[in-house]
C-alpha positions in Angstrom: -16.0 -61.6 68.3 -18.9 -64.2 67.3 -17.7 -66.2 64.0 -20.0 -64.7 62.1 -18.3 -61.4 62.7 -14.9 -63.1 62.4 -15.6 -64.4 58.7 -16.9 -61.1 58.0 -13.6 -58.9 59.0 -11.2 -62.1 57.6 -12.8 -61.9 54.3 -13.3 -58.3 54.1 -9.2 -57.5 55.2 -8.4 -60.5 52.4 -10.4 -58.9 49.4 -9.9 -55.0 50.3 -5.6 -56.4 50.7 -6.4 -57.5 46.9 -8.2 -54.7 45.6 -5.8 -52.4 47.7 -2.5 -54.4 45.9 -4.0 -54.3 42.3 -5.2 -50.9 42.7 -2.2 -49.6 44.1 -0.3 -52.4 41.9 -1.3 -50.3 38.5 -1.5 -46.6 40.4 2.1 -46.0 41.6 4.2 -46.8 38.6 1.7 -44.6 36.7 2.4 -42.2 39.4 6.2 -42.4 39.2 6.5 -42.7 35.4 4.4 -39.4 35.0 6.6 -37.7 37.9 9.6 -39.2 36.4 9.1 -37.3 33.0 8.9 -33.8 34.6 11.6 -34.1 37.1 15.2 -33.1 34.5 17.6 -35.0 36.3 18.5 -38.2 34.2 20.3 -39.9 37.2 16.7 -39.0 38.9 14.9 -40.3 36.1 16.4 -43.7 36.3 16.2 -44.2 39.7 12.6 -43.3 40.3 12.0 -45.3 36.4 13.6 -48.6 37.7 11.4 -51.1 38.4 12.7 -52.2 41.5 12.0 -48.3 43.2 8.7 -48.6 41.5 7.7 -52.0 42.9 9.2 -51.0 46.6 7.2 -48.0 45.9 3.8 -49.6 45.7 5.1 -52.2 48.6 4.8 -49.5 50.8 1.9 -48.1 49.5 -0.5 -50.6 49.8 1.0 -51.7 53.2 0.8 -48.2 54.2 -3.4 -47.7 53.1 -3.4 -51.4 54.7 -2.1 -50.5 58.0 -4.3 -47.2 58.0 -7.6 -49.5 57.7 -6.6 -52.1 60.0 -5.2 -49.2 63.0 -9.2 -48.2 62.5 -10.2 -51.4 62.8 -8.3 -52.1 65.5 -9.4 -49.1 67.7 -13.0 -49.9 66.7 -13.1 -53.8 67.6 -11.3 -52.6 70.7 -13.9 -49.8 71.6 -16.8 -52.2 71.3 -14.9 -55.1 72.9 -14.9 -57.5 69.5 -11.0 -57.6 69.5 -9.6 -60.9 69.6 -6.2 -63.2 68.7 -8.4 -65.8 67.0 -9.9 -63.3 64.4 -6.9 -61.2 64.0 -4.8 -64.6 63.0 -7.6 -65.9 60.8 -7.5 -62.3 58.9 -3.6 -62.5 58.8 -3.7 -66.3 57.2 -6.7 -65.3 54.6 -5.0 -62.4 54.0 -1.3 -64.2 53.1 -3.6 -67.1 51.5 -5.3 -64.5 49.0 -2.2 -62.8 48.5 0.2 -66.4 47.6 -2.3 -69.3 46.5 -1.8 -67.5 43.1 2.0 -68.1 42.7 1.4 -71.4 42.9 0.0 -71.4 39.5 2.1 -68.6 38.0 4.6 -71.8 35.9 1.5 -73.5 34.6 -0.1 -70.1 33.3 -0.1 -69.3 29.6 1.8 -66.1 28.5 -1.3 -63.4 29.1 -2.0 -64.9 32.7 1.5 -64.8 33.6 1.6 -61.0 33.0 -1.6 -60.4 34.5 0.0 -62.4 37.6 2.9 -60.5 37.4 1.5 -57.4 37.4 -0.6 -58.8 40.2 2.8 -60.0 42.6 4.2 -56.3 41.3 4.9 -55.5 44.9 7.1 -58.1 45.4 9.1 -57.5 42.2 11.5 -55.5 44.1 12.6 -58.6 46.2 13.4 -60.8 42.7 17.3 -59.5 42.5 17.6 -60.9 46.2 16.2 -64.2 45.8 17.9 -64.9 42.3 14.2 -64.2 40.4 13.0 -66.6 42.3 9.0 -65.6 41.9 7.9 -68.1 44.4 10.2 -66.9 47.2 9.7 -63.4 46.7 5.5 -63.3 47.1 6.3 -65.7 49.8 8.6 -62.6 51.4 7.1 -59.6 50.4 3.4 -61.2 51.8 4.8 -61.9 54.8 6.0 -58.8 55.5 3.1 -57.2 54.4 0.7 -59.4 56.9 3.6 -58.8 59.5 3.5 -54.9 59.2 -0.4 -54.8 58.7 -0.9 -57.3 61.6 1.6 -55.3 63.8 -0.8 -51.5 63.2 -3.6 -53.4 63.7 -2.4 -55.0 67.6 -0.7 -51.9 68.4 -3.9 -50.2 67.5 -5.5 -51.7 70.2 -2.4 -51.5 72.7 -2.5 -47.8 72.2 -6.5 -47.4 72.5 -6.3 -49.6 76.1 -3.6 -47.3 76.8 -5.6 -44.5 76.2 -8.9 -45.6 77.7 -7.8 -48.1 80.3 -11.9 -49.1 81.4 -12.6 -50.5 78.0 
């Protein structure tokens, strides 16, 4: 892949893994608090109302949509023989990067940034009660395993497309 097309697919991974988390972020505890008001259970209710289901919830969410778009782009860069380790790393750092840098920040932020930040780092609210609330060492986690997961579609992606079509 020229460098050109490197900075292109980094950048455009890092801001789509944004829009994807903020999106997503907002959309499944909507989601889940609308289902949660049909379903008559009350132990349901307070499951699927907690906020650590709702935050592992939208976890896997926008990993999920994440690894969908990067298995595609996998098979594609393999297909027309872009695929590389460089690129692929230099997406997964940019990716973590865009996804951190802004915890970093969160202890100096006034009161309406730091719920815009948390609602932002929402996916890694689920890993709070593990790592004694610590918000720092939770995005740290739950980024890594979302680059980890996402990184691991996106290589198996082309493992399975060589598989399939050994003379590419």
């Amino acid at each position: 892949m020229s460098l050109t097309d490197t900075v292109k697919f980094s950048f455009r991974c890092a801001i789509l893994m944004a829009v994807v988390n903020i999106g997503f972020g907002l959309l499944v505890p909507l989601l889940m608090n609308v289902i949660v008001n049909v379903v008559p259970d009350n132990g349901a209710q307070l499951t699927m109302g907690s906020e650590n289901v709702q935050s592992f919830a939208a976890w896997f969410v926008v990993t999920a949509v994440m690894c969908w778009v990067l298995w595609a782009d996998g098979r594609k860069n393999t297909a027309y023989a872009k695929f590389d380790l460089f690129s692929a790393l230099i997406c997964a750092v940019l990716m973590f990067m865009l996804y951190f840098a802004p915890v970093i920040f969160m202890r100096y932020a006034t009161d309406i940034a730091e719920k815009v930040l948390a609602q932002y780092f929402i996916t890694s609210r689920w890993l709070l009660d593990i790592l004694d609330n610590d918000y720092t060492q939770a995005v740290l986690a739950g980024g890594l395993m979302t680059v980890a997961v996402i990184m691991l579609a996106y290589f198996t992606s082309h493992a399975v497309y060589l598989k399939k079509h050994p003379d590419a």
